[in-house]
C-alpha positions as CSV (number, residue, x, y, z in Angstrom):
1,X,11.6,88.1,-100.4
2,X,8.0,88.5,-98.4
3,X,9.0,89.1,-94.6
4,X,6.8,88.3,-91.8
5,X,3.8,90.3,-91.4
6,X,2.3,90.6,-88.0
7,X,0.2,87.7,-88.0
8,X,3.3,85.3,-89.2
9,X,4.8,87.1,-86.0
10,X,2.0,85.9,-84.2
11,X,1.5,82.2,-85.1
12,X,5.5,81.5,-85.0
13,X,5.4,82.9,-81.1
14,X,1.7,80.9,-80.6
15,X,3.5,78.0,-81.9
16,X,6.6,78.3,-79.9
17,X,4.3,78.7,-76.9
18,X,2.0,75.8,-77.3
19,X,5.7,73.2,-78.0
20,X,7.4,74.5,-74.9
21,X,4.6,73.0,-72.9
22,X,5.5,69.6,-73.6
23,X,9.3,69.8,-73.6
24,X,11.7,70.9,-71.3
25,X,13.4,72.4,-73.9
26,X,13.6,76.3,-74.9
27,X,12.8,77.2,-78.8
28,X,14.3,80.2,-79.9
29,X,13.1,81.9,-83.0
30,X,15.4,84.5,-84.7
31,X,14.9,86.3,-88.0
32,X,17.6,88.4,-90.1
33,X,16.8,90.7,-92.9
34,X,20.4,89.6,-93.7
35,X,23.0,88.6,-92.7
36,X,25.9,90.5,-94.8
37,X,26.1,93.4,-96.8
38,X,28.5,91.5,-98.8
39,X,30.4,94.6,-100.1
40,X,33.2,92.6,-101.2
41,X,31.3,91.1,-104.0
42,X,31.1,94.2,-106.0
43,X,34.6,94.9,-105.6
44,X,35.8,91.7,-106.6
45,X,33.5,90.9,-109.2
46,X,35.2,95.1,-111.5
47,X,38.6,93.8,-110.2
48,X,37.9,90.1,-112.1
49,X,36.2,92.3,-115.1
50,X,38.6,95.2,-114.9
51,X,41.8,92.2,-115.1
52,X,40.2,89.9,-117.8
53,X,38.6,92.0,-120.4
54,X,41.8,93.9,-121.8
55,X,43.2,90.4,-121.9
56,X,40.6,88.8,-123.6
57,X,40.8,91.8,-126.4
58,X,44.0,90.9,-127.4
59,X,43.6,87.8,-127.3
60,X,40.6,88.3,-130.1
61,X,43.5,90.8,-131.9
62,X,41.3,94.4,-130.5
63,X,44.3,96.3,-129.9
64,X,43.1,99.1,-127.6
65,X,44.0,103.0,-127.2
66,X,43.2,105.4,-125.6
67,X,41.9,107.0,-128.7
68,X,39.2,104.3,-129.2
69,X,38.0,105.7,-125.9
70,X,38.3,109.6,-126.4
71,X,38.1,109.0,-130.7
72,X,38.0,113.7,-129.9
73,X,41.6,113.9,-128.2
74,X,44.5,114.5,-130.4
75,X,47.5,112.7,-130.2
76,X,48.8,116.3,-129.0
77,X,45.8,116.5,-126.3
78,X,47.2,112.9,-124.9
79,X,51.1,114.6,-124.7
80,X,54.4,113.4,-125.9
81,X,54.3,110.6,-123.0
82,X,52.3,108.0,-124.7
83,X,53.1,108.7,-128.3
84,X,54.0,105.7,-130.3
85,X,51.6,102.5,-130.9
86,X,52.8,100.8,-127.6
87,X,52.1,103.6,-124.8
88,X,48.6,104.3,-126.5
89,X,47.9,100.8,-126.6
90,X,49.6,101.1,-122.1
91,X,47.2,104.1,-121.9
92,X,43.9,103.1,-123.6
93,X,44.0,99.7,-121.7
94,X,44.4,101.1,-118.2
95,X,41.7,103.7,-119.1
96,X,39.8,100.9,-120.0
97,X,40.4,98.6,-117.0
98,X,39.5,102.1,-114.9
99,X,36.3,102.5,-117.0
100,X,35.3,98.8,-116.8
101,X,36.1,98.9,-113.2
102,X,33.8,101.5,-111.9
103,X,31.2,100.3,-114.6
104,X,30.8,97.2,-113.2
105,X,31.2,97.8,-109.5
106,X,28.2,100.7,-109.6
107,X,26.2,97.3,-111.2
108,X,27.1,94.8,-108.9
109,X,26.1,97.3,-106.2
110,X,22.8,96.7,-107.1
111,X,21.7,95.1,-104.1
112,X,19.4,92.1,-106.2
113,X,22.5,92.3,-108.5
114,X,24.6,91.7,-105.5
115,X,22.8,88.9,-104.0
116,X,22.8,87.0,-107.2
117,X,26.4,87.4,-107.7
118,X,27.9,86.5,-104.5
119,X,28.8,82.7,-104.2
120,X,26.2,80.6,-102.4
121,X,29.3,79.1,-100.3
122,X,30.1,82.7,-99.1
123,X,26.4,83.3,-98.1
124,X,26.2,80.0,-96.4
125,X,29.9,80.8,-94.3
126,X,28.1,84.4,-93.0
127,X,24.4,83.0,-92.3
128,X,25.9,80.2,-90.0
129,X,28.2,82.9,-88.5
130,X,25.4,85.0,-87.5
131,X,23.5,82.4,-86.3
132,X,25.8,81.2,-84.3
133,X,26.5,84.8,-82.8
134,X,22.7,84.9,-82.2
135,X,23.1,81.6,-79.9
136,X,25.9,82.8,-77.9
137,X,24.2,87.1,-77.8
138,X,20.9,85.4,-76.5
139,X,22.4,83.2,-74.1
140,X,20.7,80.2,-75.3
141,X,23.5,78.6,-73.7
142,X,23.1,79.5,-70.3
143,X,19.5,77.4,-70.0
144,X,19.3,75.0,-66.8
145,X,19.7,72.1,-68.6
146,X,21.4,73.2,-72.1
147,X,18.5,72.6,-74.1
148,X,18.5,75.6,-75.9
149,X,17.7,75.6,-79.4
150,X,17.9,78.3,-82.1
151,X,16.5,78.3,-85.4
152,X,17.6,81.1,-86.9
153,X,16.4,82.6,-90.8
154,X,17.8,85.0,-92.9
155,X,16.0,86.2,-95.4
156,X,18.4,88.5,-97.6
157,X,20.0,84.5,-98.4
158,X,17.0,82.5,-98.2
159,X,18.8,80.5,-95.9
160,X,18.2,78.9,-92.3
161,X,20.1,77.3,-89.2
162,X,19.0,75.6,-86.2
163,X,22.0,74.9,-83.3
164,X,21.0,72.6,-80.5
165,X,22.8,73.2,-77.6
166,X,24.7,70.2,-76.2
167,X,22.3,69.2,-73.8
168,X,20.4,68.0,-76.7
169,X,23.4,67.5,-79.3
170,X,24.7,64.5,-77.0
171,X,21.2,62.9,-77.5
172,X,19.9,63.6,-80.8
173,X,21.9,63.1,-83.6
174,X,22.1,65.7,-86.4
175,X,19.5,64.1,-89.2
176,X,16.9,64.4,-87.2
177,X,16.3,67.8,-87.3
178,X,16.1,67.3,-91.1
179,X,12.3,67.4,-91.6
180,X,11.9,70.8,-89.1
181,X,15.2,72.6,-91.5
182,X,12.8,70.9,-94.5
183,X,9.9,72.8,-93.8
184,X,11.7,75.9,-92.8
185,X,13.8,76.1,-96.3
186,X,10.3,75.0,-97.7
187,X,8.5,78.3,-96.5
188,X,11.5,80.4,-97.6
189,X,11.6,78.6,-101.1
190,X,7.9,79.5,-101.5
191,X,7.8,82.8,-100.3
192,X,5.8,82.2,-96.8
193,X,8.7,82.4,-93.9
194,X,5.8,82.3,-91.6
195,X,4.3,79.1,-92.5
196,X,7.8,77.6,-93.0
197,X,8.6,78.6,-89.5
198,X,5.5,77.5,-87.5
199,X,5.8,74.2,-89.0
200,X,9.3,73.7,-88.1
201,X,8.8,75.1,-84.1
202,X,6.1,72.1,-84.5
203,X,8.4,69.5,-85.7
204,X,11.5,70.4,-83.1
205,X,8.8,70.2,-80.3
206,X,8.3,66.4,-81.4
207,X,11.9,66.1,-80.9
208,X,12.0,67.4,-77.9
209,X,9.4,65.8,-76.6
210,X,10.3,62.6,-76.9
211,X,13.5,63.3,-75.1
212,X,13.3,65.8,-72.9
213,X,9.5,65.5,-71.8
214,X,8.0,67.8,-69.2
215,X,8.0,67.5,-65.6
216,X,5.1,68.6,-64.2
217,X,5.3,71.8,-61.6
218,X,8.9,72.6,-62.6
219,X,9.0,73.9,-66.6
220,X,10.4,77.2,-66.7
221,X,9.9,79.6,-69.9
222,X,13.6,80.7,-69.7
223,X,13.5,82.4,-73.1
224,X,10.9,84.7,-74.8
225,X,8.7,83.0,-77.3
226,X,8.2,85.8,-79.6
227,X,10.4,86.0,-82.6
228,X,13.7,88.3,-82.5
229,X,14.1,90.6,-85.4
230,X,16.9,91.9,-86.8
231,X,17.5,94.8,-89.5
232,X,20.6,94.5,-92.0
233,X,24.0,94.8,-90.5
C-alpha cells in the first residue's frame, strides 16, 4: 500500500483549507498505518489447521504415528507408554497437531499473509472502532456548533470512514456522503490515498456548504487542517 508522501500531505491540508472557507463546518483528516495488528488471526487460523488436518487424515484412512514423523526413533526410544497401534496413532497425531500448529502460525504471522487472512468483517469492526476513537481523542465533538467531521483512512485495510457529528447528522442524511467515501475508497483501490483524499475533502465541502454556509466575520478554524498521522498500534 503507497502512503502519503509529502506533497499528498500537502494538497489534502491545501484542500481542507480552501473548503473550510465556505462552510461553517470543520474537516478533519486522519490517516492510520493500521488499525490492528490482528494477532488473533494467526492464532486462530494453526488452531483451525492444527484441529482439522488429523481429522481429515483419517477420514482419507492416513493412520498417523509418531513414527511417520520421527521414521529414526525406535519403538524403545518412544517408551513403553505409547506401545501398541492405538497410543502411536494418540502420540503421532498430537505431535502432529503441535507441528502443524506452530507451522502455520509462524506463516500466518507473515504480516501480507496476515492481512489476507483475516476476515474483511473483522477489519471493517476495528477500522470503524478506531475511527470512532479518533473522533472522540480529537474532540471533533466539542466544535461550537457540532459540525465536526472526520474522515478517517487506514491503510494497513484499505479501508475508510467519515462520522459527521450530529450537528450535521440531523440534517444530512447518510447517502449523501456516498460520492466523497467513493472517491476516497477510489484513491485507496488505485494506490493514490492522496488523490482519493483531496477529492473527497472537496466533495464534503459541497455538503457543507450547502447547509452550513459561512457567515461572514465569524468562521473560526477550530481544528488543524493538516492531516493527523498515526503509526501501527
Amino acid at each position: 500500500m503507497k502512503t502519503l508522501s509529502p506533497a499528498d500531505l500537502a494538497a489534502i491540508e491545501a484542500a481542507v483549507r480552501e473548503a473550510e472557507t465556505r462552510t461553517t463546518g470543520e474537516i478533519y483528516c486522519v490517516v492510520a498505518e493500521a488499525s490492528s495488528t490482528y494477532g488473533e488471526t494467526p492464532l486462530a487460523w494453526a488452531a483451525g489447521i492444527a484441529l482439522l488436518a488429523p481429522a481429515l487424515l483419517l477420514l482419507g484412512g492416513v493412520q498417523v504415528t509418531i513414527s511417520d514423523i520421527f521414521s529414526s526413533w525406535s519403538a524403545a526410544q518412544v517408551g513403553a507408554a505409547v506401545e501398541g497401534s492405538v497410543r502411536r496413532a494418540l502420540v503421532g497425531t498430537i505431535v502432529l497437531q503441535g507441528v502443524l500448529f506452530a507451522a502455520a502460525a509462524l506463516v500466518v504471522a507473515i504480516p501480507a499473509v496476515r492481512r489476507a487472512l483475516t476476515p474483511r468483517g473483522l477489519k471493517r469492526d476495528r477500522v470503524r472502532r478506531r475511527a470512532a476513537e479518533q473522533f472522540l481523542g480529537k474532540n471533533l465533538h466539542l466544535t461550537r456548533e457540532r459540525t465536526g467531521v472526520l474522515l478517517f483512512v487506514s491503510l494497513g485495510e484499505r479501508m475508510a470512514e467519515l462520522i459527521a457529528d450530529e450537528g450535521i447528522a440531523a440534517r444530512v442524511d447518510a447517502h449523501v456522503w456516498d460520492r466523497a467515501m467513493g472517491a476516497l475508497t477510489d484513491g485507496l483501490k488505485r494506490g493514490d490515498p492522496g488523490v482519493g483524499f483531496a477529492d473527497a475533502v472537496r466533495l464534503c465541502a459541497e455538503v457543507l456548504a450547502r447547509d452550513f454556509p459561512p457567515r461572514p466575520g465569524d468562521n473560526p478554524n477550530e481544528l488543524p487542517d493538516a492531516v493527523v498521522l498515526l503509526p501501527r498500534p
